[in-house]
C-alpha positions as semicolon CSV with decimal commas, in nm:
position;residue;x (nm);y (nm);z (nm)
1;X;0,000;0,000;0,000
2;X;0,136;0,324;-0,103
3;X;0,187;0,544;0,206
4;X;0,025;0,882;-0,017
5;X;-0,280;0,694;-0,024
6;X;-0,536;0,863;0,172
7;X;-0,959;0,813;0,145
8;X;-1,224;1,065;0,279
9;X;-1,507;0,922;0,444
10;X;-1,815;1,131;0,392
11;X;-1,851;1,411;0,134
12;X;-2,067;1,670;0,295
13;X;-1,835;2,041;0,354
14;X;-1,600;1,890;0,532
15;X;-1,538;1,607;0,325
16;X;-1,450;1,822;0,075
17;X;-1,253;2,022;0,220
18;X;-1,015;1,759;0,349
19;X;-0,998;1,596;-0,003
20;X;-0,954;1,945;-0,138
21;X;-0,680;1,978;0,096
22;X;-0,505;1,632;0,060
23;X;-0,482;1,688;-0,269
24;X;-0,290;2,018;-0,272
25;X;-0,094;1,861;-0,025
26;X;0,016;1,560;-0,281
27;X;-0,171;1,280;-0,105
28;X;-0,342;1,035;-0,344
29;X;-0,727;1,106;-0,282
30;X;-1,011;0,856;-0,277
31;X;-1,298;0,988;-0,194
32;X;-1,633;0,777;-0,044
33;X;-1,988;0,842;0,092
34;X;-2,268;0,631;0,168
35;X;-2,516;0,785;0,013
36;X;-2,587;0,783;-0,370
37;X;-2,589;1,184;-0,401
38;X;-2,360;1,331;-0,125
39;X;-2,456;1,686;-0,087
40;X;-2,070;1,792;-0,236
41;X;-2,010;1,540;-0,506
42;X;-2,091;1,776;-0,781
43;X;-1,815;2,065;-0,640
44;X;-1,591;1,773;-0,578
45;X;-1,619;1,691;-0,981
46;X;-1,569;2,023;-1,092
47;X;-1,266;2,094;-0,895
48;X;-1,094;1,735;-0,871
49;X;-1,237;1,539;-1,175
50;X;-0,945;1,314;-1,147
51;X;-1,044;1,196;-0,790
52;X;-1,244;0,873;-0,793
53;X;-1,557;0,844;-0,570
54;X;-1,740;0,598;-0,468
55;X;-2,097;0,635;-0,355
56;X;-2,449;0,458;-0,255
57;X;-2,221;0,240;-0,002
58;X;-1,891;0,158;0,134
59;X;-1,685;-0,050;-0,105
60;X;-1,451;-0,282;0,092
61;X;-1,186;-0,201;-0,187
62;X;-1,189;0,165;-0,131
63;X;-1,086;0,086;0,226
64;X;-0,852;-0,189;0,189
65;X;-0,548;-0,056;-0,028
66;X;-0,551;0,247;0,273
67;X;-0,358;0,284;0,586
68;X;-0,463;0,621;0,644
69;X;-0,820;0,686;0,635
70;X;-1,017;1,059;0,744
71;X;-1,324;0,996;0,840
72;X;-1,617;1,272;0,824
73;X;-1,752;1,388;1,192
74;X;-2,121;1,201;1,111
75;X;-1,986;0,907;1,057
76;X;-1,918;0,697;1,353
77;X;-1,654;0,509;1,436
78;X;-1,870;0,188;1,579
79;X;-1,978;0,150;1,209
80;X;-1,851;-0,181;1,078
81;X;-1,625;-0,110;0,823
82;X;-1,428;0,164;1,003
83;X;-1,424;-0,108;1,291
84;X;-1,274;-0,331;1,072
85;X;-1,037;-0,047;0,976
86;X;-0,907;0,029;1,300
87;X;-0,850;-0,345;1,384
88;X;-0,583;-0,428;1,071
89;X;-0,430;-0,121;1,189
90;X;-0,532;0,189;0,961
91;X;-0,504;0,528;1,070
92;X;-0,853;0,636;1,133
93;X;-0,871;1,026;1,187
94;X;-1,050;1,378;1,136
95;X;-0,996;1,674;1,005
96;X;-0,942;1,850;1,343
97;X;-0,661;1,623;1,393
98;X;-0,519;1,679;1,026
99;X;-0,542;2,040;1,090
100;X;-0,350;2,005;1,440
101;X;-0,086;1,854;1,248
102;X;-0,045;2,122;0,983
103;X;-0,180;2,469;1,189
104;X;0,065;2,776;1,163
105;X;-0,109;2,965;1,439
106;X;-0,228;2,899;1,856
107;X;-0,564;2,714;1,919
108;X;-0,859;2,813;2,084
109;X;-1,093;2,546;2,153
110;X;-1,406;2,525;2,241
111;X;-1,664;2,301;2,319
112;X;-1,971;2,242;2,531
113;X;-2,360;2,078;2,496
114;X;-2,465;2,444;2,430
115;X;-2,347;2,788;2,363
116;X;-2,052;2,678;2,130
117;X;-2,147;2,881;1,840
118;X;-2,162;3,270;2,088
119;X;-1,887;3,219;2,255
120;X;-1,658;3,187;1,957
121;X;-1,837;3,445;1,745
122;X;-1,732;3,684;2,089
123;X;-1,460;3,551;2,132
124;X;-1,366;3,659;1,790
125;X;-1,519;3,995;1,805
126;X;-1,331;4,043;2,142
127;X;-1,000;3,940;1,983
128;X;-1,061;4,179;1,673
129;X;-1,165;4,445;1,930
130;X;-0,814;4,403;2,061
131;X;-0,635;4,468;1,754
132;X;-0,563;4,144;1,626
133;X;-0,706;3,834;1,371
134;X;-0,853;3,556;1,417
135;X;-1,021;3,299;1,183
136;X;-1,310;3,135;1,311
137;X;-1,426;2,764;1,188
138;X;-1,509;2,405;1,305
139;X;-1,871;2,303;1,376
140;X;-1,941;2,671;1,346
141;X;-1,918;2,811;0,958
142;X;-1,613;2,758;0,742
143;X;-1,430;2,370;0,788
144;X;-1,133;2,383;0,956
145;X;-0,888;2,272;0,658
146;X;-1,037;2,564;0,413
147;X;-0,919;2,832;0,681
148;X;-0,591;2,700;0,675
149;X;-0,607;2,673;0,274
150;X;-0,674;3,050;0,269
151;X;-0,335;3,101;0,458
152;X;-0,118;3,187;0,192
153;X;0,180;3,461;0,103
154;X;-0,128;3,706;-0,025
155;X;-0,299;3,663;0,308
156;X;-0,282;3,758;0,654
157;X;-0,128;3,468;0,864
158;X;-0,332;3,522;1,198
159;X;-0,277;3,511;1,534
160;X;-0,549;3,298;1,688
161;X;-0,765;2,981;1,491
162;X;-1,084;2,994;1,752
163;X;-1,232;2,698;1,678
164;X;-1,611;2,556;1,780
165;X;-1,636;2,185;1,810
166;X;-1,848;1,906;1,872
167;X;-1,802;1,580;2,028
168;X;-1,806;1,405;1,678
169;X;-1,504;1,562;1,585
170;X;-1,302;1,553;1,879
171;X;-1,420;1,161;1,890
172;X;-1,076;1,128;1,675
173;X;-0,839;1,432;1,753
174;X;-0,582;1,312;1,900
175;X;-0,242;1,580;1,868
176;X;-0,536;1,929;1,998
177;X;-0,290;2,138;2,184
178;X;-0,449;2,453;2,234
179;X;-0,366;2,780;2,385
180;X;-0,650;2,747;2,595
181;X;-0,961;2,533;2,586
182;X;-1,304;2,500;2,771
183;X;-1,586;2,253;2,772
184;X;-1,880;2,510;2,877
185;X;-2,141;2,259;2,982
186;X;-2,247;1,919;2,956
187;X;-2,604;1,784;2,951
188;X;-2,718;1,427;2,736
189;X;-2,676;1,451;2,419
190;X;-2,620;1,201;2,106
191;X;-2,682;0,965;2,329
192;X;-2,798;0,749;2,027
193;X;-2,391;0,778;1,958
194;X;-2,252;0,681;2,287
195;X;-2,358;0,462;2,556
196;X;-2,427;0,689;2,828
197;X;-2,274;1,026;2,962
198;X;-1,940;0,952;3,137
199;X;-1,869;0,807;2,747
200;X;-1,995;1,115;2,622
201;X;-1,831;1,368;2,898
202;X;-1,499;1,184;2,796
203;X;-1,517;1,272;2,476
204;X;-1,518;1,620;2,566
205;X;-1,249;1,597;2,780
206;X;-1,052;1,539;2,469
207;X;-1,034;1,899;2,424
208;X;-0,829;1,945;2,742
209;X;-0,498;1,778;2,535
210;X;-0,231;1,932;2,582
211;X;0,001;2,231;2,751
212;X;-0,289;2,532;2,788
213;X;-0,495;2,682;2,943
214;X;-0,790;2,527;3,107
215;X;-1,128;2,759;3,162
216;X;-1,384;2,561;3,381
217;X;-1,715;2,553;3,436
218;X;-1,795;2,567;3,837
219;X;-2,155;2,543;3,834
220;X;-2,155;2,205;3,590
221;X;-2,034;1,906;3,822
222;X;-1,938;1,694;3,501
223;X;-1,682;1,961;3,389
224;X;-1,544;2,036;3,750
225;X;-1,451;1,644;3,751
226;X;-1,267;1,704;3,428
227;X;-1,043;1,939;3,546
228;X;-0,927;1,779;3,878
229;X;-0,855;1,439;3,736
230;X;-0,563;1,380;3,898
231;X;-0,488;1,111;3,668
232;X;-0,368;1,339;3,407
233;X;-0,220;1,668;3,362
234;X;-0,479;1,891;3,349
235;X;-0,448;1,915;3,680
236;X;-0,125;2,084;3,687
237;X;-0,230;2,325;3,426
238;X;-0,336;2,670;3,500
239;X;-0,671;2,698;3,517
240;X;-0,938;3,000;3,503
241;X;-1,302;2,918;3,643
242;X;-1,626;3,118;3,572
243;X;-1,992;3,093;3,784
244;X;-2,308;3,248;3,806
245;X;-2,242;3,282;4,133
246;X;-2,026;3,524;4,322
247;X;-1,645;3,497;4,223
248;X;-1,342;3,396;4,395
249;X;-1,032;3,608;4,305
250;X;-0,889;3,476;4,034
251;X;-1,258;3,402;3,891
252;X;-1,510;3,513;3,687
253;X;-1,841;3,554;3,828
254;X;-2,159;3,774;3,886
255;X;-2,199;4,029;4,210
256;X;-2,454;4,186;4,325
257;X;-2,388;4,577;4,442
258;X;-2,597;4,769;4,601
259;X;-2,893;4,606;4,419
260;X;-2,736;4,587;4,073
261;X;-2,558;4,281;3,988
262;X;-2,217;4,325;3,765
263;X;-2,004;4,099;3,574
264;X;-1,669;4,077;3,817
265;X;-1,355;3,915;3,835
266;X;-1,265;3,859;4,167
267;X;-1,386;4,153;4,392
268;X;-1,354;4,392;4,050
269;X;-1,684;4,487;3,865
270;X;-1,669;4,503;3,522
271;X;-1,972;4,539;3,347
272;X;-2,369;4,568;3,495
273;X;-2,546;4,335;3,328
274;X;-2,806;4,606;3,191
275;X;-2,527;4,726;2,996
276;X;-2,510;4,397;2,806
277;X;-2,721;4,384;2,511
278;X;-2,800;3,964;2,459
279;X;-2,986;3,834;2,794
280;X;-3,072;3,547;2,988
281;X;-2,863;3,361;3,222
282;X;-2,703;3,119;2,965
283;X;-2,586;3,431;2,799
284;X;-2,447;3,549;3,099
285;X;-2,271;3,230;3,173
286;X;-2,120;3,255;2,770
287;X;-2,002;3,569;2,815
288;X;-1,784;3,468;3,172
289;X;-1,671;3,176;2,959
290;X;-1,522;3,435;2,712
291;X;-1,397;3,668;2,900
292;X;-1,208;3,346;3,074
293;X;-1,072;3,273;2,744
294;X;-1,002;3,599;2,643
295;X;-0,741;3,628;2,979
296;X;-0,636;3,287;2,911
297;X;-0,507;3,451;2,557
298;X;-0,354;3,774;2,669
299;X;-0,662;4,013;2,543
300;X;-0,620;4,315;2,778
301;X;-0,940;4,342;2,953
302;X;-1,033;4,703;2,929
303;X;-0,998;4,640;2,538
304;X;-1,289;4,294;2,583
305;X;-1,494;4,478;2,833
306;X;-1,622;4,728;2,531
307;X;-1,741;4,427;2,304
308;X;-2,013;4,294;2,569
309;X;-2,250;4,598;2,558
310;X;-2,201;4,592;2,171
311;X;-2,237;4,184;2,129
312;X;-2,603;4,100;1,994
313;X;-2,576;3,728;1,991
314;X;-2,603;3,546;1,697
């Protein structure tokens, strides 16, 4: 088998854009879906007519002269022929891992059962409100491998990749070292994908590889366990927690003051919430999560502090 041999598994956007990106690379693509019309077989034509697909089913032949094999976030590894994959030893892997082997820039992560998709868009606002660029992708808008395909000489290399992502796709990343990371809540969910929620919650965890930063959740038990698993090292990583409740130093939090109740770090007020345009107390908890993050970066927090009465959600 000819290590340049690569096949995509699944041809929805990110399909694409990993066989779009394998191929600019050099690999040799093969390219496979299950269904008879995947939604980006005609794009894939146009630009790659050289690529051969196969479609309406998985062909055992497509998978059998591969060792390396990147499989699309809907499709799961506990279906038989990726199984069988994994057991003769293939490389079975995503495109979040294929882009933390190529990325030119630091990681943000983030992740969570709900509220992926406002904390990154703020996140990125805050980050642009601070002077600087970021490209935002994932689970949320443009694939991961097309932002890194728009990196070229003509373009601006940035400084942060904030990235949204779900449990599919962290289900095989496996080299995520981000600058700083956060799983923002975790409820059931998929659970018609994994057996029960300590399989699902350590899926998550996943996004705590690495050196980084670790923001926490201390209101949600399931991501306080996370980060004081002494069995790894997130444990010895620094770590900046955010609650509804009142604040430790170090924190972020909500105080009440003299009847109003701020946004605080510590003892420090930041904001009053009245000043904050999107509402409710999941937007509240977002927000702490990205100012968390935004610390965790190095955003100066006078400079983040001006996005949240501008921010109107998504």
């Amino acid at each position: 088998m000819s290590e340049n041999r690569v096949l995509v598994v699944g041809l929805g956007k990110t399909g694409l854009s990993c066989a779009r990106y394998l191929a600019k690379k050099g690999f040799l693509v093969t390219v496979t879906d299950s269904r008879v019309k995947p939604p980006e077989l005609d794009s894939l034509k146009n630009e790659y007519p050289d690529i051969t697909v196969f479609t309406g089913g998985f062909d055992p032949d497509a998978f059998n002269v591969v060792e390396k094999i990147i499989i699309s976030p809907g499709v799961s590894l506990a279906e038989p022929i990726i199984s069988e994959a994994i057991e003769r030893g293939a490389e079975v892997i995503g495109d979040i891992e294929l882009f933390s082997q190529y990325v030119n820039a630091p990681i943000v992560a983030i992740t969570g059962s709900n509220g992926k998709s406002t904390v990154t868009t703020l996140l990125g606002e805050m980050i642009q409100r601070a002077g600087l660029y970021a490209k935002l992708g994932g689970n949320l808008g443009t694939p991961v491998l097309d932002l890194l395909s728009e990196t070229s000489s003509a373009d601006i290399k940035p400084d942060f990749y904030i990235l949204e992502l779900s449990s599919f796709q962290l289900e095989t990343t496996y080299s995520l070292n981000s600058v700083a990371s956060v799983v923002l809540n975790i409820t059931a969910d998929h659970m018609d994908r994994y057996r029960d929620i300590n399989h699902y919650t350590g899926v998550k965890k996943r996004i705590y590889q690495g050196s980084g930063v670790v923001v926490v959740n201390l209101d949600d038990p399931l991501v306080s366990s996370l980060s004081d698993d002494s069995g790894n090292l997130i444990k010895k990583r620094k770590k900046i927690g955010f609650t509804l409740n009142e604040p430790e130093e170090g924190a972020y939090g909500l105080r009440k003051v003299a009847g109003c109740v701020w946004l605080a770090r510590g003892e420090r007020k930041l904001i009053n919430i009245n000043d904050i345009k999107i509402k409710g107390r999941h937007n509240l908890a977002n927000i702490l999560a990205a100012l968390a993050l935004a610390e965790a970066i190095g955003l100066p927090l006078e400079k983040v502090i001006t996005c949240l009465s501008d921010f109107a959600g998504l």
